[in-house]
ModelCIF file with pLDDT and N, C-alpha, C, O atoms, coordinates in Angstrom:
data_MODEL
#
_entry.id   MODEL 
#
_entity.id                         1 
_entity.type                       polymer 
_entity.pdbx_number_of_molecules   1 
#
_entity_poly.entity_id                      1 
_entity_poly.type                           'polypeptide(L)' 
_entity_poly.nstd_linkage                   no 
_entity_poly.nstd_monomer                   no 
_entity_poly.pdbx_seq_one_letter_code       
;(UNK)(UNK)(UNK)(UNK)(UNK)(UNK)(UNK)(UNK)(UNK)(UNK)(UNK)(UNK)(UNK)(UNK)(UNK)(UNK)
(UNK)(UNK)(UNK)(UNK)(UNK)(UNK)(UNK)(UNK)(UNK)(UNK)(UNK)(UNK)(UNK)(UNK)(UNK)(UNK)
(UNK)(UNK)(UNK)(UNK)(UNK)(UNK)(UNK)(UNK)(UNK)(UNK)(UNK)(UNK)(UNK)(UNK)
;
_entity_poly.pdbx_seq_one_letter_code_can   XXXXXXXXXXXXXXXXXXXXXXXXXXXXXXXXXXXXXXXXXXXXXX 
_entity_poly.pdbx_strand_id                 A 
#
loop_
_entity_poly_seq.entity_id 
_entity_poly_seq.num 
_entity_poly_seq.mon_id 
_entity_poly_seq.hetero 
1 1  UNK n 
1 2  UNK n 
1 3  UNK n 
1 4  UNK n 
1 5  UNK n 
1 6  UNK n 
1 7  UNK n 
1 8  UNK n 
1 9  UNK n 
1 10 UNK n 
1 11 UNK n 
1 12 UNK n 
1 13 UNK n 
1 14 UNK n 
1 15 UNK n 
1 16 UNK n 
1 17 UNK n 
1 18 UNK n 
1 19 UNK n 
1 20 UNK n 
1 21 UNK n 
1 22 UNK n 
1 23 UNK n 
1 24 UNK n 
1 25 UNK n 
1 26 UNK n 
1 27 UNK n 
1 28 UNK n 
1 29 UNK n 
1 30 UNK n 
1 31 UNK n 
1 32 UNK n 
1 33 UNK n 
1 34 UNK n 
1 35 UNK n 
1 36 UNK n 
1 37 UNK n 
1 38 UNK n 
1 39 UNK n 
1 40 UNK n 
1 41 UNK n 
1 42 UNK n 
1 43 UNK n 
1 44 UNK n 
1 45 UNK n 
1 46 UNK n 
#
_struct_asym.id          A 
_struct_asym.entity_id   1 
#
loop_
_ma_qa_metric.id 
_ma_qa_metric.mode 
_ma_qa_metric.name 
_ma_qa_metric.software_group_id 
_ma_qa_metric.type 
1 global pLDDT . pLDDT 
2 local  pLDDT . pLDDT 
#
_ma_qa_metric_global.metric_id      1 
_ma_qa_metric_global.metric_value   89.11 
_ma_qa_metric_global.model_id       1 
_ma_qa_metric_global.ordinal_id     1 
#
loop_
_ma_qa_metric_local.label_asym_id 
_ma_qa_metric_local.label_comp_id 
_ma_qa_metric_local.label_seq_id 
_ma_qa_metric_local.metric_id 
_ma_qa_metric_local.metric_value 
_ma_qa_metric_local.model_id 
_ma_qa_metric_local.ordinal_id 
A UNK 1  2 79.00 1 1  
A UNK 2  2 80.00 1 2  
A UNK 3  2 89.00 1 3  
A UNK 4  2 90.00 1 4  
A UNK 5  2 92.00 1 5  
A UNK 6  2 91.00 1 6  
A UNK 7  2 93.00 1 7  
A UNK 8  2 93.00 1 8  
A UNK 9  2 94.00 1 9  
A UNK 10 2 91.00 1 10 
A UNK 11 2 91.00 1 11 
A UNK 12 2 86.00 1 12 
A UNK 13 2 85.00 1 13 
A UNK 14 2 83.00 1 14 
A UNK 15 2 84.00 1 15 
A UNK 16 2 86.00 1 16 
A UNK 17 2 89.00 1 17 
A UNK 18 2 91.00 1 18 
A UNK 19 2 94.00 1 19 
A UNK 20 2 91.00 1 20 
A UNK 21 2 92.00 1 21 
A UNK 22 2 94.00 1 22 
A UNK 23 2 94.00 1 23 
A UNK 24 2 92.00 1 24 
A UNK 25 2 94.00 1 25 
A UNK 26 2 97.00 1 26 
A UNK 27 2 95.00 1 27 
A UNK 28 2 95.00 1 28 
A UNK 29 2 97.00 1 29 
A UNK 30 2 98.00 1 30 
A UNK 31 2 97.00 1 31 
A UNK 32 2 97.00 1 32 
A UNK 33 2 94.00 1 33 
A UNK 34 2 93.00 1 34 
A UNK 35 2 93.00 1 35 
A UNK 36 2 93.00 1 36 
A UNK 37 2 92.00 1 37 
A UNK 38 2 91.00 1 38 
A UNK 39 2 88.00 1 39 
A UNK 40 2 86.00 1 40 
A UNK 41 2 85.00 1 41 
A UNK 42 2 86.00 1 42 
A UNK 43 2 82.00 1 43 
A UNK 44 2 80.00 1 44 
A UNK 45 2 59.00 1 45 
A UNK 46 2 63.00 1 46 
#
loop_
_atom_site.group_PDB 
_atom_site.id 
_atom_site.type_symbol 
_atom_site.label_atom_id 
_atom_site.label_alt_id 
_atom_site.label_comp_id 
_atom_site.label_asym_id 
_atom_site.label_entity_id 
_atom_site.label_seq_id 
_atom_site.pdbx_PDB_ins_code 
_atom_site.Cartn_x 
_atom_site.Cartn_y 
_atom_site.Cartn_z 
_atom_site.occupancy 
_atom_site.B_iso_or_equiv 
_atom_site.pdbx_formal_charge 
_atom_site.auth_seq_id 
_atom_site.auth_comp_id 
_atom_site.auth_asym_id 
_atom_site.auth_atom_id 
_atom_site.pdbx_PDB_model_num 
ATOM 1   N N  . UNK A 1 1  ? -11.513 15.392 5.710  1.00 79.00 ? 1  UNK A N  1 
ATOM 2   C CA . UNK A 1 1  ? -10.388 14.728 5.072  1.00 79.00 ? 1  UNK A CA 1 
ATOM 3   C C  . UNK A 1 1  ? -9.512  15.795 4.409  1.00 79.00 ? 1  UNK A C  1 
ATOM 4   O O  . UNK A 1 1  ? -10.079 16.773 3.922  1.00 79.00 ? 1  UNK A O  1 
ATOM 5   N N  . UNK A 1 2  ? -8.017  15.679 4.341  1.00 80.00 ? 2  UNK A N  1 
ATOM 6   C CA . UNK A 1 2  ? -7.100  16.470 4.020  1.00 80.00 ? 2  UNK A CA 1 
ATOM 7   C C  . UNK A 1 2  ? -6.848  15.797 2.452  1.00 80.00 ? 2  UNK A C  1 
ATOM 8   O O  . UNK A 1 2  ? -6.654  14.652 2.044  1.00 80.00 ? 2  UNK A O  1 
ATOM 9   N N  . UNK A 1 3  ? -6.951  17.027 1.862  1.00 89.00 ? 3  UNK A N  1 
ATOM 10  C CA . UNK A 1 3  ? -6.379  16.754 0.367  1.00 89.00 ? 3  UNK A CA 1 
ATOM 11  C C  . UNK A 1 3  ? -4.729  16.860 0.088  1.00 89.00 ? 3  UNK A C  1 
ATOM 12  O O  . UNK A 1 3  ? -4.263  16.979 -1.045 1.00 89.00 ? 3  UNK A O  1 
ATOM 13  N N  . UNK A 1 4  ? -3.975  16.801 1.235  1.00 90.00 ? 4  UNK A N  1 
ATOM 14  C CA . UNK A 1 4  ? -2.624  17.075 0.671  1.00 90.00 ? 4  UNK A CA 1 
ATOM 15  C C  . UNK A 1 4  ? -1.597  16.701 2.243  1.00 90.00 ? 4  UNK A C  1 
ATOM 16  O O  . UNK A 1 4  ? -2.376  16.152 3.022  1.00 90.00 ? 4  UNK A O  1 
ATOM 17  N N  . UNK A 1 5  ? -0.993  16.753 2.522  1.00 92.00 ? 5  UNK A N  1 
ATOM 18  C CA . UNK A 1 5  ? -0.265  15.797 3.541  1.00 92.00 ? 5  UNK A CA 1 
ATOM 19  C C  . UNK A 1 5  ? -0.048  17.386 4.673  1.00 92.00 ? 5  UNK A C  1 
ATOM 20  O O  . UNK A 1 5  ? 0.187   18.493 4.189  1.00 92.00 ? 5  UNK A O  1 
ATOM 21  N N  . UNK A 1 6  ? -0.196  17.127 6.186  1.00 91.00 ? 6  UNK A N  1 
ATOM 22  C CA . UNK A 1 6  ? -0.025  18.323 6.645  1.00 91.00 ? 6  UNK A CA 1 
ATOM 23  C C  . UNK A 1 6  ? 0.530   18.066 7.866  1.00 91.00 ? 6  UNK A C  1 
ATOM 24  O O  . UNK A 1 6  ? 0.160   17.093 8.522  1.00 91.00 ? 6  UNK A O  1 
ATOM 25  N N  . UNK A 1 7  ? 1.830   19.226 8.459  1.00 93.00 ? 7  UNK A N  1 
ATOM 26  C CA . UNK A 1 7  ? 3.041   18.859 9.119  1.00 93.00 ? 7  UNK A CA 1 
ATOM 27  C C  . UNK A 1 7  ? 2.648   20.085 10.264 1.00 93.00 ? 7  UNK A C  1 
ATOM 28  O O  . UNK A 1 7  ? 2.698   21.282 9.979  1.00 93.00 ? 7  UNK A O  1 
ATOM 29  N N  . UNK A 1 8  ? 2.337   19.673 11.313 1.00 93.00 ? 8  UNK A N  1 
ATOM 30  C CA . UNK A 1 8  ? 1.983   20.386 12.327 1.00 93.00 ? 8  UNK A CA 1 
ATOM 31  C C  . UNK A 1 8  ? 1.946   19.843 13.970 1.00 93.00 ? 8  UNK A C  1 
ATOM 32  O O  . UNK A 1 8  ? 1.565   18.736 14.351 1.00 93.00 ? 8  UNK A O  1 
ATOM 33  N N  . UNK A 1 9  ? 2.435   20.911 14.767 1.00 94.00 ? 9  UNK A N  1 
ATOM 34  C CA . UNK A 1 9  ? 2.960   20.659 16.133 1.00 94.00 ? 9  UNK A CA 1 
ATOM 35  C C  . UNK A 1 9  ? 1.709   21.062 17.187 1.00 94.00 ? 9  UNK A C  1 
ATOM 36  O O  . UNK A 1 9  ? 1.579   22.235 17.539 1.00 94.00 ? 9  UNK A O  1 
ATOM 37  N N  . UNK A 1 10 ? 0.820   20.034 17.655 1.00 91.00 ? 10 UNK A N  1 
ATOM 38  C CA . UNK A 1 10 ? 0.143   20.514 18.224 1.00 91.00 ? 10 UNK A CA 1 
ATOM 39  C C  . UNK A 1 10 ? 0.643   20.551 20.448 1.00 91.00 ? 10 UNK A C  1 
ATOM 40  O O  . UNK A 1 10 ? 1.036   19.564 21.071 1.00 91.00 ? 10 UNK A O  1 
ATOM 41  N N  . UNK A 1 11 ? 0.425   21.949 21.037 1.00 91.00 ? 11 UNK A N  1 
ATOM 42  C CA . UNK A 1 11 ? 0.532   21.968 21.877 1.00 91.00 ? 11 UNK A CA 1 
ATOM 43  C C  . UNK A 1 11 ? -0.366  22.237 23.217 1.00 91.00 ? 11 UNK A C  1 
ATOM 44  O O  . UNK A 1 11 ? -1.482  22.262 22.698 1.00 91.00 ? 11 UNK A O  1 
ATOM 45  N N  . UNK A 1 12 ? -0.546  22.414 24.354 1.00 86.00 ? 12 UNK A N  1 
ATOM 46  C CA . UNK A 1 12 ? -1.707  22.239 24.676 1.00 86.00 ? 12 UNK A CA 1 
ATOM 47  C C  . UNK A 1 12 ? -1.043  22.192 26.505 1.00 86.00 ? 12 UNK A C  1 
ATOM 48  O O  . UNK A 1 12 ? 0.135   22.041 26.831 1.00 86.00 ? 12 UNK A O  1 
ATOM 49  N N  . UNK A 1 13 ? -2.021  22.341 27.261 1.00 85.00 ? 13 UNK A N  1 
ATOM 50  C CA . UNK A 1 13 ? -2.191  22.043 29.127 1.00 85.00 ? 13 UNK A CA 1 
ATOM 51  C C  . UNK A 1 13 ? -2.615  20.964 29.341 1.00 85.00 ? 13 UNK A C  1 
ATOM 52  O O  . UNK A 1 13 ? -2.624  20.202 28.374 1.00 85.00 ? 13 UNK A O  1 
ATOM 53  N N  . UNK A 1 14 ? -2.908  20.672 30.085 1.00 83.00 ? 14 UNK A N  1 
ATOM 54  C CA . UNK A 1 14 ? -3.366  19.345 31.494 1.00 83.00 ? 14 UNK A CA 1 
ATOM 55  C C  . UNK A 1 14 ? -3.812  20.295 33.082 1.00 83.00 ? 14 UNK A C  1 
ATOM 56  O O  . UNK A 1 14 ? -3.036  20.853 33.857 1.00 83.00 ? 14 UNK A O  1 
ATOM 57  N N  . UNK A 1 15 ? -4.845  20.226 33.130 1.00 84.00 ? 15 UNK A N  1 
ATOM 58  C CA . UNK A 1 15 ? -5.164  20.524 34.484 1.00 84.00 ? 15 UNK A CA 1 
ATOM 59  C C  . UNK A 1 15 ? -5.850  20.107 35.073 1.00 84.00 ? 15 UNK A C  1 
ATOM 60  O O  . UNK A 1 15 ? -6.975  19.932 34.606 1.00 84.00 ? 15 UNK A O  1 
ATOM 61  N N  . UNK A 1 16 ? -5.520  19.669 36.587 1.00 86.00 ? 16 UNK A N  1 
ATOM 62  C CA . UNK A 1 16 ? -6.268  18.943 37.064 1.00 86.00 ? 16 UNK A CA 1 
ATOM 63  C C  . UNK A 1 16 ? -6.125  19.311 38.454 1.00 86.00 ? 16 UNK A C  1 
ATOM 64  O O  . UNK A 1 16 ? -5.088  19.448 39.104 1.00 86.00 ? 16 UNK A O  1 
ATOM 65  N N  . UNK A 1 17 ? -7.686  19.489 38.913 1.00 89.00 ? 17 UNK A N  1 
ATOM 66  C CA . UNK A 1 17 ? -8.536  19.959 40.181 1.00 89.00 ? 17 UNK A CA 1 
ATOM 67  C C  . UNK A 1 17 ? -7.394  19.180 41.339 1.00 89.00 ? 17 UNK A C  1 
ATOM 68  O O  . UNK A 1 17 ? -6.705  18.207 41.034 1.00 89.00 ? 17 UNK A O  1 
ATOM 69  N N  . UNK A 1 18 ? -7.383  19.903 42.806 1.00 91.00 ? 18 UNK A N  1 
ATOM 70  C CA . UNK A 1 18 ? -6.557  19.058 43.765 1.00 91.00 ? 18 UNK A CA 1 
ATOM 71  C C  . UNK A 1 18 ? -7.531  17.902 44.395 1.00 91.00 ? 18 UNK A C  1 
ATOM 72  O O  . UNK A 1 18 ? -7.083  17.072 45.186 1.00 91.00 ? 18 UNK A O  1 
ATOM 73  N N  . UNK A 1 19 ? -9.447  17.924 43.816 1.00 94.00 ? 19 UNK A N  1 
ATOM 74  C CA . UNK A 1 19 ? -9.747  17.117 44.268 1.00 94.00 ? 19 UNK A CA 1 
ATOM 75  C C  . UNK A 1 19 ? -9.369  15.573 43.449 1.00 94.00 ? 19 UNK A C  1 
ATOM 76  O O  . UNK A 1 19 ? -8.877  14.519 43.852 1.00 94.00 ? 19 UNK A O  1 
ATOM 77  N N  . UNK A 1 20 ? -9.716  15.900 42.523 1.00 91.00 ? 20 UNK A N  1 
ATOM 78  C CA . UNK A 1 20 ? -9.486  14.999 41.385 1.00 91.00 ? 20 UNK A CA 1 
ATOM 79  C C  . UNK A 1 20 ? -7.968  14.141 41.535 1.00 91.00 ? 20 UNK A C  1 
ATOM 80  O O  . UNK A 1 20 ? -7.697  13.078 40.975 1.00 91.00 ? 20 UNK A O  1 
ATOM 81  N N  . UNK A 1 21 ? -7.286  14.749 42.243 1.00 92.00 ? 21 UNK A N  1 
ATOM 82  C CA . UNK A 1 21 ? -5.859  14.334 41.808 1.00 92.00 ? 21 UNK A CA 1 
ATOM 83  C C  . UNK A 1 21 ? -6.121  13.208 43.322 1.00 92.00 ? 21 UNK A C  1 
ATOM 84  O O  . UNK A 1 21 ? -5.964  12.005 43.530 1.00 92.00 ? 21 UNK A O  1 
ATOM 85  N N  . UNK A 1 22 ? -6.632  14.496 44.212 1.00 94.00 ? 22 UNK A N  1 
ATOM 86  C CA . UNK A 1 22 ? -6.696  13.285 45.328 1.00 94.00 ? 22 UNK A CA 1 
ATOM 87  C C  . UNK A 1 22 ? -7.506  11.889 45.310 1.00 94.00 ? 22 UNK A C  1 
ATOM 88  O O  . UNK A 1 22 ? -7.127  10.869 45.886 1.00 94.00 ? 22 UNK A O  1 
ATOM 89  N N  . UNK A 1 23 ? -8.581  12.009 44.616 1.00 94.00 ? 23 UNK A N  1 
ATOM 90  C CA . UNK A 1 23 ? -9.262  11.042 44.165 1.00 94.00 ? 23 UNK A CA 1 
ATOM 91  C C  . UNK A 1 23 ? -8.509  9.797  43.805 1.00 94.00 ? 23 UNK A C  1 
ATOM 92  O O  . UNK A 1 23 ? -8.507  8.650  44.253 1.00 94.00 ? 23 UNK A O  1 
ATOM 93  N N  . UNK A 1 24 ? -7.704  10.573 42.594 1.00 92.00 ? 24 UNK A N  1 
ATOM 94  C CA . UNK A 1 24 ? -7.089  8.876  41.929 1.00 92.00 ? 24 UNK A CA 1 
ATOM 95  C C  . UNK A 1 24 ? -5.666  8.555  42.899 1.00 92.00 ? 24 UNK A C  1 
ATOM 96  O O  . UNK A 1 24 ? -4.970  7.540  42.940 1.00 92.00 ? 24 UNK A O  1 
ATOM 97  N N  . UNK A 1 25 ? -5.578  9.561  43.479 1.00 94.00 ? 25 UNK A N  1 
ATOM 98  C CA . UNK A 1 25 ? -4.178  8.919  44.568 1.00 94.00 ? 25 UNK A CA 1 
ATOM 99  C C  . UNK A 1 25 ? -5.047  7.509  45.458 1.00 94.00 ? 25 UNK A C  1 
ATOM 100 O O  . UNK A 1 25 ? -4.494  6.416  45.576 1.00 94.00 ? 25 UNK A O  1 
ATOM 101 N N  . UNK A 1 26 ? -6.913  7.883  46.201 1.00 97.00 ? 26 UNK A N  1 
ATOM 102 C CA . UNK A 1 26 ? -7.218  7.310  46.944 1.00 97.00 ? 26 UNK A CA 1 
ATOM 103 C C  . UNK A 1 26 ? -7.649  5.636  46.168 1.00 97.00 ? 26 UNK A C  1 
ATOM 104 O O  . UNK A 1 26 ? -7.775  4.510  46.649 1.00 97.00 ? 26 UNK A O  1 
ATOM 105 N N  . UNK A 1 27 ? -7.732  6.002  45.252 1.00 95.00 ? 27 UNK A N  1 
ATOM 106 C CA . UNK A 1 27 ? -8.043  4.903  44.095 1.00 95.00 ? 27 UNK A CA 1 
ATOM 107 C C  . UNK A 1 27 ? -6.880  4.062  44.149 1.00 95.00 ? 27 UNK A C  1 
ATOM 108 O O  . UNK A 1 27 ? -6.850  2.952  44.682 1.00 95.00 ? 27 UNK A O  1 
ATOM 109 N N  . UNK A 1 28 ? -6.155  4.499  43.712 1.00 95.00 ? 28 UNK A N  1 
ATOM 110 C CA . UNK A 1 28 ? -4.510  3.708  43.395 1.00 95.00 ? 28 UNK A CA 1 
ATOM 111 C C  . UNK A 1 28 ? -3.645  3.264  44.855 1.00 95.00 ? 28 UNK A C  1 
ATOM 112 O O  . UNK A 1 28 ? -2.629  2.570  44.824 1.00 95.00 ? 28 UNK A O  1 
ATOM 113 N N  . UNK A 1 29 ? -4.098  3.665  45.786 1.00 97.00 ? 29 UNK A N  1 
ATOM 114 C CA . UNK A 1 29 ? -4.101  3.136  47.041 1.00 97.00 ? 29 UNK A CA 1 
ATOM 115 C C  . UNK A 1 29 ? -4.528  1.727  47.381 1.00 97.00 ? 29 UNK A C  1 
ATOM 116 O O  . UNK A 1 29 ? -3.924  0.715  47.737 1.00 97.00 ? 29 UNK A O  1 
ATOM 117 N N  . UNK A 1 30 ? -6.150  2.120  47.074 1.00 98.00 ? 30 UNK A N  1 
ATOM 118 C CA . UNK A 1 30 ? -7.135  0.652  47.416 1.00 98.00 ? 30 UNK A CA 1 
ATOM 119 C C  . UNK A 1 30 ? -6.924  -0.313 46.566 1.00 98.00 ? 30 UNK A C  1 
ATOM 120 O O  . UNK A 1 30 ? -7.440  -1.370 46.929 1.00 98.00 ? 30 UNK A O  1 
ATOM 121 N N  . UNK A 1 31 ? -6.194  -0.370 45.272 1.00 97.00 ? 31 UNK A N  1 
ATOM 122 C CA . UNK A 1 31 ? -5.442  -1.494 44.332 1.00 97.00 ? 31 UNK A CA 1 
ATOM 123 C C  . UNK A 1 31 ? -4.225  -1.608 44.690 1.00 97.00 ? 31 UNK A C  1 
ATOM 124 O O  . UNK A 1 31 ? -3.580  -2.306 43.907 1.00 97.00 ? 31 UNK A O  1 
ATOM 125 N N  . UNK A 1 32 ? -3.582  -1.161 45.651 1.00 97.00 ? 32 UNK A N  1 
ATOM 126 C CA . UNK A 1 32 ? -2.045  -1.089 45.845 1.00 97.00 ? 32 UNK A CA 1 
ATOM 127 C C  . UNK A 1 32 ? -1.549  -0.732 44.833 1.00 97.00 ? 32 UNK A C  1 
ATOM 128 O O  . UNK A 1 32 ? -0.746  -1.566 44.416 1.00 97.00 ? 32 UNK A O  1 
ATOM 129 N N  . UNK A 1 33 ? -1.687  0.504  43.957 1.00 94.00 ? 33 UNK A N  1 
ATOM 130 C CA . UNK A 1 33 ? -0.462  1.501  43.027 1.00 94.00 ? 33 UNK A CA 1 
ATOM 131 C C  . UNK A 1 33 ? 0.525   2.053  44.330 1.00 94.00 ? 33 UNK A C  1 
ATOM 132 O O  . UNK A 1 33 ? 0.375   2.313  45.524 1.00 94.00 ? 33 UNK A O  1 
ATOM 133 N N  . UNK A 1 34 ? 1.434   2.059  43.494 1.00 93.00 ? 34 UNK A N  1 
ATOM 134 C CA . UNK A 1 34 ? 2.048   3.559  44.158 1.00 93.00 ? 34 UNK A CA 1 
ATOM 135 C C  . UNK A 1 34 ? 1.153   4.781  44.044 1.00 93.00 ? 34 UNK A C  1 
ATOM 136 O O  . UNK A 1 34 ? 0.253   4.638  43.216 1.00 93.00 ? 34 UNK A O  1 
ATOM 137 N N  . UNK A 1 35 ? 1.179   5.848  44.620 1.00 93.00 ? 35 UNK A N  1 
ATOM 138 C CA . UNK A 1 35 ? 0.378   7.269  44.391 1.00 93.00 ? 35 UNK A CA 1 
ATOM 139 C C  . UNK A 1 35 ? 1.506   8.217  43.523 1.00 93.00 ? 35 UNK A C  1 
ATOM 140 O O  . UNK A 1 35 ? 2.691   8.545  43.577 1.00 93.00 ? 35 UNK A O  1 
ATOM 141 N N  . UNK A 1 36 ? 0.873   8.322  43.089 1.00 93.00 ? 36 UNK A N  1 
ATOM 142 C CA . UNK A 1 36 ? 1.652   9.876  42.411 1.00 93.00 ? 36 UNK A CA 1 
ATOM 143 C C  . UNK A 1 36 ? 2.236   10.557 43.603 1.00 93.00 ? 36 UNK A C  1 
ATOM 144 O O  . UNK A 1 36 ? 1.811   10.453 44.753 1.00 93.00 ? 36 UNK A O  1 
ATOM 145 N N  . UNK A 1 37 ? 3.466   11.412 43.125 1.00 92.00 ? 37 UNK A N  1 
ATOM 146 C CA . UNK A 1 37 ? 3.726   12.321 44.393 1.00 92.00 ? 37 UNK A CA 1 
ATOM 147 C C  . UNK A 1 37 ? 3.010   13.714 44.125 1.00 92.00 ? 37 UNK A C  1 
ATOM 148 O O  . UNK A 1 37 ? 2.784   14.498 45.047 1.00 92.00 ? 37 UNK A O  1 
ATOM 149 N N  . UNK A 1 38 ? 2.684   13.960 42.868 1.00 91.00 ? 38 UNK A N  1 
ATOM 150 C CA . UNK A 1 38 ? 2.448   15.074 42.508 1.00 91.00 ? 38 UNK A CA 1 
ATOM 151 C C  . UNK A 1 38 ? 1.146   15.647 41.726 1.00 91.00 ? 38 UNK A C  1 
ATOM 152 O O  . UNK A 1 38 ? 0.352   14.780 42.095 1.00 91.00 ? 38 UNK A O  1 
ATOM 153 N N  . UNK A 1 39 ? 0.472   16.403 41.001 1.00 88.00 ? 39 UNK A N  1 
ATOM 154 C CA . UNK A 1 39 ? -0.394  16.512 40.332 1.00 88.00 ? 39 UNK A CA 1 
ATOM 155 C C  . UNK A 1 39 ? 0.413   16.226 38.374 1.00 88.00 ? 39 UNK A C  1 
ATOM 156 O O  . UNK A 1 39 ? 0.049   15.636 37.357 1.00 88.00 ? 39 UNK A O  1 
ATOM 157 N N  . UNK A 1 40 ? 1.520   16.998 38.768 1.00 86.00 ? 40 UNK A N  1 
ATOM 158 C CA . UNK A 1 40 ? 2.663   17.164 37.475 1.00 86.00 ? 40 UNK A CA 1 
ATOM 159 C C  . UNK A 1 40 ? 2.714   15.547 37.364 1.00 86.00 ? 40 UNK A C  1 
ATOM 160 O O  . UNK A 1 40 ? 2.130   15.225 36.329 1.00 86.00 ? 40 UNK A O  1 
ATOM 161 N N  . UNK A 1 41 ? 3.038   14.801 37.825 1.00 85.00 ? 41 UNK A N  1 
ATOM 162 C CA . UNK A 1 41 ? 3.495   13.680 37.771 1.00 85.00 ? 41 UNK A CA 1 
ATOM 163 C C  . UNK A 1 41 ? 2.348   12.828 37.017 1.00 85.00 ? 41 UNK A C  1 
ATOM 164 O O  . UNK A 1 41 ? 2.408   12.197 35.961 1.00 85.00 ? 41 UNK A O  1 
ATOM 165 N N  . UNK A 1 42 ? 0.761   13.124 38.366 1.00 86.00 ? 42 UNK A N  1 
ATOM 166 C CA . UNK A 1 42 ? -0.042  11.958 37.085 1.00 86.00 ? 42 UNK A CA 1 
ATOM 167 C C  . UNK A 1 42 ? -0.385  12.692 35.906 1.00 86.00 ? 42 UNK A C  1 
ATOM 168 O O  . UNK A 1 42 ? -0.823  11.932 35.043 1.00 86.00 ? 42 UNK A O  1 
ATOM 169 N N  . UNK A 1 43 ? -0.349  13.816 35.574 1.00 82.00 ? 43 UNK A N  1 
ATOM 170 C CA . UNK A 1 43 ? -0.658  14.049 34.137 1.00 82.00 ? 43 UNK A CA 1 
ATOM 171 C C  . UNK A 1 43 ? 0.741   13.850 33.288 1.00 82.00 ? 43 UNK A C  1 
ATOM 172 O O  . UNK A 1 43 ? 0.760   14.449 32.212 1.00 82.00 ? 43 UNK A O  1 
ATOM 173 N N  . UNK A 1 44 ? 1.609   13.286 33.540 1.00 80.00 ? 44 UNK A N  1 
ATOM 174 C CA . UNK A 1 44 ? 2.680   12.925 32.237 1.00 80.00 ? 44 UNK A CA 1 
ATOM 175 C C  . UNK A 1 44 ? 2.144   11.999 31.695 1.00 80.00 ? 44 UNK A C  1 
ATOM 176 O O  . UNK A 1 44 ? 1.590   11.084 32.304 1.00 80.00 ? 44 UNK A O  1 
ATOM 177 N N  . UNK A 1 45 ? 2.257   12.133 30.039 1.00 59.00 ? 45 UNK A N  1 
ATOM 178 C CA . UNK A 1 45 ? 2.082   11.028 29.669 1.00 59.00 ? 45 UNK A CA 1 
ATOM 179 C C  . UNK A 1 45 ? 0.447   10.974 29.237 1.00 59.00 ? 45 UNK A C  1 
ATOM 180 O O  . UNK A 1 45 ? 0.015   9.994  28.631 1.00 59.00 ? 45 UNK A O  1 
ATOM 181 N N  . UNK A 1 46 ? -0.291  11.938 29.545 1.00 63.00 ? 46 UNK A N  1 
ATOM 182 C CA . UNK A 1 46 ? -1.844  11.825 29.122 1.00 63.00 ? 46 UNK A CA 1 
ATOM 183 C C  . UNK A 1 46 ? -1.550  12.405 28.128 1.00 63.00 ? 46 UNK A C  1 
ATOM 184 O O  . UNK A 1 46 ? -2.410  12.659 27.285 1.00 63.00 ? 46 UNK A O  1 
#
């Protein structure tokens, strides 16, 4: 616990394996998603 109020920018990656990415493209297929076009694309937003 913080004793006093604190103002900070946290920054950071996303990486993700080309199997992995293919994975949830094959996933989001068999529910009818659209697929990502990209790897950039499904990590926006995580």
């Amino acid at each position: 616990m913080l004793d006093e109020p604190l103002d900070i920018t946290v920054r950071g990656e996303c990486y993700q394996p080309k199997a992995s990415f293919d994975k949830i493209n094959q996933e989001r297929q068999a529910n009818g998603e659209p697929e990502f076009a990209n790897p950039r694309n499904a990590a926006a937003g995580t």
